[in-house]
N, CA and C atoms as a LAMMPS dump frame, in Angstrom:
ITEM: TIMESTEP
0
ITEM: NUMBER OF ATOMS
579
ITEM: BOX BOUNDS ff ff ff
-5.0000000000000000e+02 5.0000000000000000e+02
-5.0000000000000000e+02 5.0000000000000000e+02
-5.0000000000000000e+02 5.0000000000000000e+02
ITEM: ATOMS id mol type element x y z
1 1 1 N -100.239 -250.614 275.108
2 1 2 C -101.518 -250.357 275.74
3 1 3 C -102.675 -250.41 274.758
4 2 1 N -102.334 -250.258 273.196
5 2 2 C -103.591 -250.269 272.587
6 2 3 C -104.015 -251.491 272.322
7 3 1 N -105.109 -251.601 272.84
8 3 2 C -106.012 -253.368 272.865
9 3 3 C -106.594 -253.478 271.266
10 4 1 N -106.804 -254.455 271.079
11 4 2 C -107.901 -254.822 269.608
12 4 3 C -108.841 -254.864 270.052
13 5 1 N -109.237 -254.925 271.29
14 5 2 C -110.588 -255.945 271.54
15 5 3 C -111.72 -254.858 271.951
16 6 1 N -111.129 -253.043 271.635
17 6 2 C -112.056 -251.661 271.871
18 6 3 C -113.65 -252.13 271.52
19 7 1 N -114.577 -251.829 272.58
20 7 2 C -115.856 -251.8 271.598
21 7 3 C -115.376 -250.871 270.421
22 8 1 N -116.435 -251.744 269.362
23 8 2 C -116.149 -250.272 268.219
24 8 3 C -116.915 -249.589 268.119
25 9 1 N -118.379 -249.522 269.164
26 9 2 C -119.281 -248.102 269.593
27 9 3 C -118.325 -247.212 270.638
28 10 1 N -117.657 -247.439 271.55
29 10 2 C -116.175 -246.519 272.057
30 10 3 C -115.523 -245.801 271.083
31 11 1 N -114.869 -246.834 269.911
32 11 2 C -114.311 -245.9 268.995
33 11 3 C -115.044 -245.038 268.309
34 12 1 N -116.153 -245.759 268.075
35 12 2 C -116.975 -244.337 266.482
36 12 3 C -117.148 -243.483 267.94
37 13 1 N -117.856 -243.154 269.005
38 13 2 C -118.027 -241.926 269.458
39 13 3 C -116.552 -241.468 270.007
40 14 1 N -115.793 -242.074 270.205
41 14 2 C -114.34 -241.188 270.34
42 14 3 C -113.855 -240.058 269.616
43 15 1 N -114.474 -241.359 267.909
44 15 2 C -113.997 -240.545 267.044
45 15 3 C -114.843 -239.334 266.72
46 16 1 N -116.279 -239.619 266.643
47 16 2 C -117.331 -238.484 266.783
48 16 3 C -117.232 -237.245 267.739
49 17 1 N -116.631 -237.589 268.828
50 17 2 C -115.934 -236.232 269.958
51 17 3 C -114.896 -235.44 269.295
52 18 1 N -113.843 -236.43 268.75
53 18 2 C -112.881 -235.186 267.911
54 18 3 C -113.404 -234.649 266.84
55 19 1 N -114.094 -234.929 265.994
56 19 2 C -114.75 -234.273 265.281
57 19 3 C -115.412 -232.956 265.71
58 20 1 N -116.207 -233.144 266.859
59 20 2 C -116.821 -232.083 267.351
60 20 3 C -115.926 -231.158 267.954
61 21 1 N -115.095 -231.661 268.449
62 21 2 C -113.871 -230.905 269.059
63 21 3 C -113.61 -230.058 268.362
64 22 1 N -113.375 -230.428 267.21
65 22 2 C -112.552 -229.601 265.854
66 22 3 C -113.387 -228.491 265.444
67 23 1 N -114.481 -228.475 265.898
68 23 2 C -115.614 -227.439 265.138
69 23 3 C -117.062 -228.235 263.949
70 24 1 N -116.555 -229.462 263.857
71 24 2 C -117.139 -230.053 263.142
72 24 3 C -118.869 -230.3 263.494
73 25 1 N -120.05 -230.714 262.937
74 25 2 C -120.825 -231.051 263.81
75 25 3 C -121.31 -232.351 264.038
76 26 1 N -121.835 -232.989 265.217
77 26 2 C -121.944 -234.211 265.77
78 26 3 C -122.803 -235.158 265.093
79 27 1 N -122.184 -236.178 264.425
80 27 2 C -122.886 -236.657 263.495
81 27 3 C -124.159 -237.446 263.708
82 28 1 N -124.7 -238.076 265.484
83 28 2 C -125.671 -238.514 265.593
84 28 3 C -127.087 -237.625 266.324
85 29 1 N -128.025 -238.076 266.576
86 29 2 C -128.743 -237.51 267.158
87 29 3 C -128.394 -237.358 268.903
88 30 1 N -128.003 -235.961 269.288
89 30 2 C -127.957 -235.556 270.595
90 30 3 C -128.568 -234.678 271.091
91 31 1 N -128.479 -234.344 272.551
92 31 2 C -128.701 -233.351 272.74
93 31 3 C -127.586 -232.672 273.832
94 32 1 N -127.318 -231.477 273.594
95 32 2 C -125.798 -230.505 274.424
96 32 3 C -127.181 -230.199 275.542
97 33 1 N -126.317 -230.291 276.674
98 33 2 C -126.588 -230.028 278.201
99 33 3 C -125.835 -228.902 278.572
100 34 1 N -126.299 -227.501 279.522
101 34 2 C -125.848 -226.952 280.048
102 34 3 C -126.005 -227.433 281.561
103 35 1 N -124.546 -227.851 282.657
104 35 2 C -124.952 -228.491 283.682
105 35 3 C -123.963 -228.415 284.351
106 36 1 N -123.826 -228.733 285.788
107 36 2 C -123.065 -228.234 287.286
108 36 3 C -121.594 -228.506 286.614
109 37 1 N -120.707 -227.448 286.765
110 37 2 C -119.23 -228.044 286.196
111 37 3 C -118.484 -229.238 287.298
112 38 1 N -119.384 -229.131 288.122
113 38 2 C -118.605 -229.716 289.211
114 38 3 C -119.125 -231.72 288.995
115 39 1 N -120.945 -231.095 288.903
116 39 2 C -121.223 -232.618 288.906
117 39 3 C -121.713 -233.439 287.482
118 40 1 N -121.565 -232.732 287.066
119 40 2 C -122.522 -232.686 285.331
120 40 3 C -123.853 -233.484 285.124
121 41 1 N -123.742 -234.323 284.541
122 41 2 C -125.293 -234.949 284.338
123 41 3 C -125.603 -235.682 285.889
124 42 1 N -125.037 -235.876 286.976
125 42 2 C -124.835 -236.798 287.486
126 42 3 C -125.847 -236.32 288.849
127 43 1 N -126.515 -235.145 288.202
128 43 2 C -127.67 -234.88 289.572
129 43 3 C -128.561 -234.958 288.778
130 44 1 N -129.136 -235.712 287.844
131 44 2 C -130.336 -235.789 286.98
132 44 3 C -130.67 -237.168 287.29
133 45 1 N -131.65 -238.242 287.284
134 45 2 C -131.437 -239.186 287.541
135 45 3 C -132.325 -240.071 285.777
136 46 1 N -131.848 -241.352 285.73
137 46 2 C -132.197 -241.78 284.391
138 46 3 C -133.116 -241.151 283.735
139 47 1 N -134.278 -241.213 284.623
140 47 2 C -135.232 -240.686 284.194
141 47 3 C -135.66 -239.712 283.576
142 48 1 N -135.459 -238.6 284.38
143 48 2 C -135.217 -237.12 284.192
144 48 3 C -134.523 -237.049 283.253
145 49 1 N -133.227 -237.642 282.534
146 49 2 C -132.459 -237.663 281.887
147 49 3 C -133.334 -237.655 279.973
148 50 1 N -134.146 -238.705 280.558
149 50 2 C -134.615 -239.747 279.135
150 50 3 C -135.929 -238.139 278.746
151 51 1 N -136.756 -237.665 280.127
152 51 2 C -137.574 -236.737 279.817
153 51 3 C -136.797 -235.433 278.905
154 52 1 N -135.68 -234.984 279.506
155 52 2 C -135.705 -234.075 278.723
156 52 3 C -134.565 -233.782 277.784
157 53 1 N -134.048 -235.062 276.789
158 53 2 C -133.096 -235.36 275.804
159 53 3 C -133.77 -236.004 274.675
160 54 1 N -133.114 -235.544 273.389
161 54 2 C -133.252 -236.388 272.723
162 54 3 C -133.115 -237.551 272.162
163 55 1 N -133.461 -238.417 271.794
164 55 2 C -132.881 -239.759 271.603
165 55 3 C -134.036 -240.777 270.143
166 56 1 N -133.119 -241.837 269.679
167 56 2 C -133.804 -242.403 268.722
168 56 3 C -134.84 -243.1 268.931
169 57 1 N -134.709 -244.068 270.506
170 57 2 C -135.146 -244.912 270.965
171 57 3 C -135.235 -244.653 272.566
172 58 1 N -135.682 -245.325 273.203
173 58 2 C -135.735 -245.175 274.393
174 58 3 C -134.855 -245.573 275.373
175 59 1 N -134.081 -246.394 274.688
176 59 2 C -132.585 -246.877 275.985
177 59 3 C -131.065 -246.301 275.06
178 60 1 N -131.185 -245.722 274.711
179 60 2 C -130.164 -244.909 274.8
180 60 3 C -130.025 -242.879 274.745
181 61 1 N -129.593 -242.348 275.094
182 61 2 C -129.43 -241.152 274.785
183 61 3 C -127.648 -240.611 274.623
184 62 1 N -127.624 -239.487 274.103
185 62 2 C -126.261 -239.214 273.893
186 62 3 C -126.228 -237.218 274.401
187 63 1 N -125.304 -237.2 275.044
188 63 2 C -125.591 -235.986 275.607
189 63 3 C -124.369 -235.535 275.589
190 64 1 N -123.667 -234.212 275.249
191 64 2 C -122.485 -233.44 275.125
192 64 3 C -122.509 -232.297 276.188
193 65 1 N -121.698 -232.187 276.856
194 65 2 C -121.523 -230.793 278.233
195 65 3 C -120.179 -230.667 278.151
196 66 1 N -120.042 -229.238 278.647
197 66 2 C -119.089 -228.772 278.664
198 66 3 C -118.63 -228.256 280.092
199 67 1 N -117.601 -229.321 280.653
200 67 2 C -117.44 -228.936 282.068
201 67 3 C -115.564 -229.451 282.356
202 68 1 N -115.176 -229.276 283.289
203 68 2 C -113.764 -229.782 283.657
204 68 3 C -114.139 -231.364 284.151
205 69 1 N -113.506 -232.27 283.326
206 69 2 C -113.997 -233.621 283.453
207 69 3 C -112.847 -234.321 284.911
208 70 1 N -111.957 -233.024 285.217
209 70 2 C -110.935 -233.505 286.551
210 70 3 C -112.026 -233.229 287.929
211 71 1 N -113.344 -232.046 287.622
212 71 2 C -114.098 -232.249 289.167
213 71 3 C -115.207 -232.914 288.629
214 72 1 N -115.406 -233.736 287.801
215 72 2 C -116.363 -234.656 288.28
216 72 3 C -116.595 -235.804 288.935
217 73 1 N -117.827 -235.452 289.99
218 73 2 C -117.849 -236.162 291.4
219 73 3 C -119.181 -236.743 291.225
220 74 1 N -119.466 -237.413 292.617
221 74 2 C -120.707 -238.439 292.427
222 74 3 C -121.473 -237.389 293.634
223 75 1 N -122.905 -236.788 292.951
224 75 2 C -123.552 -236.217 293.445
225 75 3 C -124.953 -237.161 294.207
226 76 1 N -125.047 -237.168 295.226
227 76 2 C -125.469 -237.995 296.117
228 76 3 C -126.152 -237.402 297.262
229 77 1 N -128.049 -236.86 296.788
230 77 2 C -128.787 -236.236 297.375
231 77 3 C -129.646 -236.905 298.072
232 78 1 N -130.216 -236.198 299.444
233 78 2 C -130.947 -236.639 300.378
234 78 3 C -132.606 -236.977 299.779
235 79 1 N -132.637 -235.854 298.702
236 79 2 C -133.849 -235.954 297.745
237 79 3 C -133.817 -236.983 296.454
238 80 1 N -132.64 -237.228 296.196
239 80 2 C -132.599 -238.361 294.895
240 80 3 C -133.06 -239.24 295.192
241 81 1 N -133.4 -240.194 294.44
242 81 2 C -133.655 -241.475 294.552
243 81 3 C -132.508 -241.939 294.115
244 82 1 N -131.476 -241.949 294.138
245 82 2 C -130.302 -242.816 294.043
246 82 3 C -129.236 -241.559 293.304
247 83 1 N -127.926 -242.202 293.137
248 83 2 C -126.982 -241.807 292.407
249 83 3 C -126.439 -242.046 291.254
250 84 1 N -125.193 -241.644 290.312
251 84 2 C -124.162 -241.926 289.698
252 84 3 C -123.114 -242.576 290.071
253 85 1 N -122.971 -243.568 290.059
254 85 2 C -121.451 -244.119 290.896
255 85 3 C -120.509 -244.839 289.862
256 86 1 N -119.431 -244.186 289.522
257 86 2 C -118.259 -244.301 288.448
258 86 3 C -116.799 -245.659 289.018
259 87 1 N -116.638 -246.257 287.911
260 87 2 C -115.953 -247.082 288.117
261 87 3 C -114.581 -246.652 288.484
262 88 1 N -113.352 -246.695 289.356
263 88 2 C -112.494 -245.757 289.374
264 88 3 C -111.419 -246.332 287.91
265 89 1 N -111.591 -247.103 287.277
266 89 2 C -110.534 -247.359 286.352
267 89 3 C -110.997 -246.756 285.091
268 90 1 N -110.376 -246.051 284.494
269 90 2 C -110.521 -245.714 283.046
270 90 3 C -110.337 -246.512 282.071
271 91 1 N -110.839 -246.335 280.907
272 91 2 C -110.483 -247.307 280.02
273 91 3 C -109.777 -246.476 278.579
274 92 1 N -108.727 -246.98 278.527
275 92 2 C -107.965 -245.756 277.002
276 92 3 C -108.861 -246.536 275.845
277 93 1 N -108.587 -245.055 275.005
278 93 2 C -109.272 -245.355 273.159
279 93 3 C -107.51 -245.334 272.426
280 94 1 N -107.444 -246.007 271.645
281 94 2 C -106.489 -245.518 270.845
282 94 3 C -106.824 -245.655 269.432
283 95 1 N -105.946 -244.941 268.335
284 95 2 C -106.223 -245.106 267.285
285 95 3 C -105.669 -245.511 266.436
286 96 1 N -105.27 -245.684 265.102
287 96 2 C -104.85 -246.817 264.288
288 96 3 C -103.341 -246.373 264.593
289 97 1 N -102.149 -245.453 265.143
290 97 2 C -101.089 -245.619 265.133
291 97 3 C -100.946 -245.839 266.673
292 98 1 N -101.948 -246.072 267.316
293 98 2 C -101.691 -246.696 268.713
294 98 3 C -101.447 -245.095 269.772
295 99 1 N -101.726 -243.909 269.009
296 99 2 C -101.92 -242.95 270.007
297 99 3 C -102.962 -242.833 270.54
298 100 1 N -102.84 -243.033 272.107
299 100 2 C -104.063 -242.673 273.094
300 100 3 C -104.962 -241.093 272.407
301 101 1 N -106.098 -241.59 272.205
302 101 2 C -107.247 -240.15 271.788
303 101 3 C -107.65 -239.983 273.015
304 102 1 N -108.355 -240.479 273.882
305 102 2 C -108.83 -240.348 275.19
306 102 3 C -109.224 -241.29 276.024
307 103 1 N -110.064 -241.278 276.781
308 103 2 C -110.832 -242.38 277.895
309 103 3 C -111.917 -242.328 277.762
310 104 1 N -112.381 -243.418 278.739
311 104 2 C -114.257 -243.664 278.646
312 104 3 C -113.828 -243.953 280.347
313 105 1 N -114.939 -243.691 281.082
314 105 2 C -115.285 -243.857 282.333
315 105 3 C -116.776 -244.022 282.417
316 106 1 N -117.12 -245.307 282.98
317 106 2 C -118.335 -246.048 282.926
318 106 3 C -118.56 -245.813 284.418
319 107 1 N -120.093 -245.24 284.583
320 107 2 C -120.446 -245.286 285.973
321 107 3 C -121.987 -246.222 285.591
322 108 1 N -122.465 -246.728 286.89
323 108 2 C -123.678 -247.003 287.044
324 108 3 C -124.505 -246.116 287.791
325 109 1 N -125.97 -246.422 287.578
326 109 2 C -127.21 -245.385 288.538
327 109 3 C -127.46 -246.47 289.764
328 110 1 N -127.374 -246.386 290.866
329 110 2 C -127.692 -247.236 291.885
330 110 3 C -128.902 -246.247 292.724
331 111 1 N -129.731 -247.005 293.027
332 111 2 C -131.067 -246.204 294.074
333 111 3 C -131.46 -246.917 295.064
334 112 1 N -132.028 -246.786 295.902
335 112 2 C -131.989 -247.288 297.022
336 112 3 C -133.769 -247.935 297.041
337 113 1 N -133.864 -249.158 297.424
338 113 2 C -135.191 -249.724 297.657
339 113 3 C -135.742 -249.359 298.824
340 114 1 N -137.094 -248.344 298.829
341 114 2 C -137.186 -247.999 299.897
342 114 3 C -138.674 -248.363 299.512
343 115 1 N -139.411 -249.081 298.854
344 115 2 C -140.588 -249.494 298.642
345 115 3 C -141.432 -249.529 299.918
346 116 1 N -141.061 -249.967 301.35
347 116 2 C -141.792 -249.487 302.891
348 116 3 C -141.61 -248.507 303.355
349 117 1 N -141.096 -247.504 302.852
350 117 2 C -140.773 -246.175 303.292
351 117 3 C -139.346 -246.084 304.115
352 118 1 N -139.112 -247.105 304.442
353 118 2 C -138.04 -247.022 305.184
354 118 3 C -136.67 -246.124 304.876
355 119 1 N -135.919 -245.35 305.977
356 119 2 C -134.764 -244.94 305.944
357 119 3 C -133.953 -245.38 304.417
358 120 1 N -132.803 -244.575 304.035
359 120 2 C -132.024 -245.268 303.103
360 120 3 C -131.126 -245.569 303.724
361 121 1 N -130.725 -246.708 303.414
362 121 2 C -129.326 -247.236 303.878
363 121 3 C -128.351 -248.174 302.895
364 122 1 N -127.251 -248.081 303.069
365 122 2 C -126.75 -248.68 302.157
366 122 3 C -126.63 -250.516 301.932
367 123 1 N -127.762 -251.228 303.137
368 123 2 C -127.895 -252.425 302.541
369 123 3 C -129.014 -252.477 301.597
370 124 1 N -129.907 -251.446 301.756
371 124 2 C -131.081 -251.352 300.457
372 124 3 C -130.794 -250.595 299.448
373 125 1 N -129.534 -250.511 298.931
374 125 2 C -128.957 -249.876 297.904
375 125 3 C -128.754 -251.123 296.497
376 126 1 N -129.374 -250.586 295.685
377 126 2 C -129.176 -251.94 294.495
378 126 3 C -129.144 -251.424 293.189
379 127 1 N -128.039 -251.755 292.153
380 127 2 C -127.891 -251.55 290.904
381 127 3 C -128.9 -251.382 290.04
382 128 1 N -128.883 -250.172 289.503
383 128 2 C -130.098 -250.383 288.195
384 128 3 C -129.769 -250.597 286.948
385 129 1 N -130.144 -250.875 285.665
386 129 2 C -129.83 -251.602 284.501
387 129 3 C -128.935 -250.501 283.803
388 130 1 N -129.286 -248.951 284.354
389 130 2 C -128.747 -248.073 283.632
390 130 3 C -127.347 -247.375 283.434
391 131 1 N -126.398 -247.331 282.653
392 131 2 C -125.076 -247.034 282.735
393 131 3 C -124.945 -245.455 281.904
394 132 1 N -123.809 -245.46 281.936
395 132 2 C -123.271 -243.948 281.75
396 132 3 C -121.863 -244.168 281.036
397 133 1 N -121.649 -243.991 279.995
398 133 2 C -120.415 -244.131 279.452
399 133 3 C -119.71 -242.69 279.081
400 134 1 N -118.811 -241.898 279.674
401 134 2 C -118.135 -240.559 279.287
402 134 3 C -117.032 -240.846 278.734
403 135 1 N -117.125 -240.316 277.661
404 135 2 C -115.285 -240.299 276.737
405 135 3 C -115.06 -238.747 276.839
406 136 1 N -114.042 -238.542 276.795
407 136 2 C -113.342 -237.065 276.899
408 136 3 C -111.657 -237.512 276.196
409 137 1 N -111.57 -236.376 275.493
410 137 2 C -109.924 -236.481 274.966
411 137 3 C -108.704 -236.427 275.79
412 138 1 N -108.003 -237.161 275.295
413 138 2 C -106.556 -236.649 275.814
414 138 3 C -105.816 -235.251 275.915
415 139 1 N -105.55 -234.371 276.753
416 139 2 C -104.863 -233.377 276.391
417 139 3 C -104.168 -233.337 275.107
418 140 1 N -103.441 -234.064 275.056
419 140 2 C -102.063 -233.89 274.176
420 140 3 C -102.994 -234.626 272.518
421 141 1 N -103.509 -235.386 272.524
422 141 2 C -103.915 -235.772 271.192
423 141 3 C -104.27 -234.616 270.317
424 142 1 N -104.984 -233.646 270.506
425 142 2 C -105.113 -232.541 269.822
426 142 3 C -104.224 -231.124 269.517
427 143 1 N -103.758 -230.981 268.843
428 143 2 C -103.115 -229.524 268.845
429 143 3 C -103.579 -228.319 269.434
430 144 1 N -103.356 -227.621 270.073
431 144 2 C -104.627 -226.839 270.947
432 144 3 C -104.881 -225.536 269.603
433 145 1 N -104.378 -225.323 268.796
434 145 2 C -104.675 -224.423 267.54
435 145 3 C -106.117 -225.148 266.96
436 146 1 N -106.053 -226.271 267.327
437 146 2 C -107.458 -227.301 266.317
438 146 3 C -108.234 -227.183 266.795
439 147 1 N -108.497 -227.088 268.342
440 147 2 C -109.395 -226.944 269.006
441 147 3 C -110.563 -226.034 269.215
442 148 1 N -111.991 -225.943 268.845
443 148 2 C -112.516 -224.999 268.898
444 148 3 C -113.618 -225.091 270.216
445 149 1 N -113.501 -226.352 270.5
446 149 2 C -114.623 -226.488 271.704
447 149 3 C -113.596 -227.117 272.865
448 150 1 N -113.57 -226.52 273.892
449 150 2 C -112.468 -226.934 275.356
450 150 3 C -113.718 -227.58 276.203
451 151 1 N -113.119 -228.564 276.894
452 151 2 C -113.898 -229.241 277.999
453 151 3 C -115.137 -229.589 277.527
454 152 1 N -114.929 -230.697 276.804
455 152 2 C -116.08 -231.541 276
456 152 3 C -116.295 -232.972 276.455
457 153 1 N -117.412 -233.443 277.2
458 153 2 C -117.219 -234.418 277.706
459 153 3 C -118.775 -234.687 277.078
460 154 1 N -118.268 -236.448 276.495
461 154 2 C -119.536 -236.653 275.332
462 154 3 C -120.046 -238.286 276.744
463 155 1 N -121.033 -237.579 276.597
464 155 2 C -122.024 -239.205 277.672
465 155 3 C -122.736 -239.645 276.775
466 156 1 N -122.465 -241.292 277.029
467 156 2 C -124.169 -242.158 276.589
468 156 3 C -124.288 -242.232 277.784
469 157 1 N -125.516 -242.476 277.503
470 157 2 C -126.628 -242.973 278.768
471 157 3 C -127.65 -244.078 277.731
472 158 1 N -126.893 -245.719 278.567
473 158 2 C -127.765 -246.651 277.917
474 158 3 C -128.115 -247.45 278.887
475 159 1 N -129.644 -248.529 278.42
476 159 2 C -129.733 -249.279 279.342
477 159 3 C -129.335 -250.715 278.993
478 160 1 N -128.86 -251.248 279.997
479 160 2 C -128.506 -252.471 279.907
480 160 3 C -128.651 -253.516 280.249
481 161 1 N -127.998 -254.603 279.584
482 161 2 C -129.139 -256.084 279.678
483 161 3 C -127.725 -257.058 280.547
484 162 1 N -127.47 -257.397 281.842
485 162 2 C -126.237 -257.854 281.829
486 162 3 C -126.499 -259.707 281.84
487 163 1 N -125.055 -259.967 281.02
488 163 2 C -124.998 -261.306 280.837
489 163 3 C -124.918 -262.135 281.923
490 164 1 N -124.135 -261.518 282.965
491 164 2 C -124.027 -262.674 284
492 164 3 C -123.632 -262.002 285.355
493 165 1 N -124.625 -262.519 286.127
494 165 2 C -124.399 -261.729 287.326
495 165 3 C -124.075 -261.658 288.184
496 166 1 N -123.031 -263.326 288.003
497 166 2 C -122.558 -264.175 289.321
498 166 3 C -121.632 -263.552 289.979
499 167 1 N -120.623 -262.731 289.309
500 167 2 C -119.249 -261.985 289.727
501 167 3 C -119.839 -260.664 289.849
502 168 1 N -120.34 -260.213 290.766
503 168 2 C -120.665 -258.398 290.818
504 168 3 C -119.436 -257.744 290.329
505 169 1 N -117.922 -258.157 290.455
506 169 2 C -117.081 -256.601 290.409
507 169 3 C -116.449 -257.403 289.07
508 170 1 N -116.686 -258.845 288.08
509 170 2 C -116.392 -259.094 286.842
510 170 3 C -117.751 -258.371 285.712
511 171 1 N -118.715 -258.827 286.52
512 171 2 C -120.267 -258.598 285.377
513 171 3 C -120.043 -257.054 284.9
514 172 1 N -119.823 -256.072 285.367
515 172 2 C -119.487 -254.746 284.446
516 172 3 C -118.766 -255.141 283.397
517 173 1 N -117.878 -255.551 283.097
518 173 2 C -117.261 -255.805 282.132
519 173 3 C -117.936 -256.982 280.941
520 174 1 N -118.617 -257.323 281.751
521 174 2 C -119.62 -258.47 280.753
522 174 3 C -121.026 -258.218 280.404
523 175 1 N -121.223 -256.543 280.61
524 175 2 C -122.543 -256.568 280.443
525 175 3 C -122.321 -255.974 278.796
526 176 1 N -123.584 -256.738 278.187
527 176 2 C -123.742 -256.561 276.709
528 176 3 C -124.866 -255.586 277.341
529 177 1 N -124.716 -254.863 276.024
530 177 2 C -125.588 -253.739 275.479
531 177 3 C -126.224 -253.608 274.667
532 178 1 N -127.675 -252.966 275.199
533 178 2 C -128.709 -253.271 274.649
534 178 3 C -128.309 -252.538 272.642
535 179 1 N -128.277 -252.836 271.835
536 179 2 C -128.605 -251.894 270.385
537 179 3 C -129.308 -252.396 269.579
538 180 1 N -129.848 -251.886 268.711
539 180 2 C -131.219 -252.316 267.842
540 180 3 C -130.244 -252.453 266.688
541 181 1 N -130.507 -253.053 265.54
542 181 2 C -129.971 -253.351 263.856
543 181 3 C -129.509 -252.067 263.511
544 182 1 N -130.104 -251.116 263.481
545 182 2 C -129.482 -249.161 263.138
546 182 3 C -128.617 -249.172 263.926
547 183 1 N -128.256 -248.905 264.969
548 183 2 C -127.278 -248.499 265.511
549 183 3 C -126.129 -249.084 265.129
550 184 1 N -126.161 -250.518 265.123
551 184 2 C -125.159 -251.415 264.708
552 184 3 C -124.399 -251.183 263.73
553 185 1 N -125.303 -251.304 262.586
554 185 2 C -124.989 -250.496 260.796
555 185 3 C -124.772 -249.415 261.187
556 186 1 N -124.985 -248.335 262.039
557 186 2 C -123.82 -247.096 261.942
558 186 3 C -122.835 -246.854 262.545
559 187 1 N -122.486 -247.773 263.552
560 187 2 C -121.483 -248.036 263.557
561 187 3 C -120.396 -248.891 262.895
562 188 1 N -120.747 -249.384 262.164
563 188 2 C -119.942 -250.106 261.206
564 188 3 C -119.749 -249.646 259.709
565 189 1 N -120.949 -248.499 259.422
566 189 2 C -120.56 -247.609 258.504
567 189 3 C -119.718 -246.318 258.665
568 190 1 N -119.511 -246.074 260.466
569 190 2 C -118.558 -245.242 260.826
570 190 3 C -117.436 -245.64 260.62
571 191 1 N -116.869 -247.081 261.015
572 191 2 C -116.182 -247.349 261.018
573 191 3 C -115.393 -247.676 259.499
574 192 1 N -115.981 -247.403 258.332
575 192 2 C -115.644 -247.638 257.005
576 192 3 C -115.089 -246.769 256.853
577 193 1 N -115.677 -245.665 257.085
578 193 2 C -115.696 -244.162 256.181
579 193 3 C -113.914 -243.724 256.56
């Protein structure tokens, strides 16, 4: 099951979660969320998100909560302007001896075009550029003696530029992501160390 072909921004924050796990502290710029255990970031919408987090730049943020990552659901208000909607397949991290560390579960923000005021309905429902990437650990990868932080679920929230848009249920998998020259170099100086 362990692929070569991992982004290696998946791995450095995989690996950046166990770290934090351990007691360690988070080596990039974030900000920790206190938020619904049930729905977590997922009643905030991009926006709201970008207002009140920190971040380097403006299309990405990185946000840490602490909730049970088995009830998180897609919170889907009469007042939102749209939702969270999660891909149902997970994707495993593994690490250099091929033990699963954890998953990533990629959702998108979808909102509804209601520019005439009109009703929402789900044919005026349309993808927005913005994604959601959650990694959370494996039970078993950690010793539970190591553990100093339980139910750690680390989100990006980036925006994205997709390559091709001909296949709606292939293009998730083909959307490149937006990163500036820094980000790049630290991830590839994560990946040295």
């Amino acid at each position: 099951m362990g692929k070569s072909n991992d982004h290696p921004m998946d791995k450095e924050m995989m690996n950046n979660l166990v770290k934090y796990v351990i007691g360690k502290p988070f080596p990039r710029k974030h900000t920790v969320m206190d938020v619904d255990d049930v729905y977590g970031i997922r009643v905030f919408s991009p926006s709201q998100i970008l207002e009140s987090t920190k971040g380097t730049k403006n299309n990405t943020r990185l946000l840490i909560t602490f909730q049970n990552r088995e009830n998180c659901k897609i919170f889907d208000s009469k007042e939102a302007p749209g939702f969270w909607k999660s891909t149902p397949k997970l994707k495993g991290i593994f690490d250099a001896n091929k033990r699963h560390i954890g998953n990533i579960k990629i959702g998108w923000y979808y909102y509804y075009n209601v520019d005439d005021g009109r009703d929402k309905s789900s044919s005026r429902l349309r993808k927005s550029e913005w994604q959601i990437r959650e990694y959370y650990l494996a039970p078993t990868y950690l010793p539970q003696s190591k553990v100093e932080r339980k139910n750690v679920l680390l989100t990006m929230m980036i925006k994205t530029k997709a390559a091709n848009n001909n296949n709606n249920d292939k293009s998730d998998d083909k959307m490149q992501i937006v990163l500036d020259k820094q980000e790049i170099m630290q991830s590839l100086q994560c990946l040295q160390l």
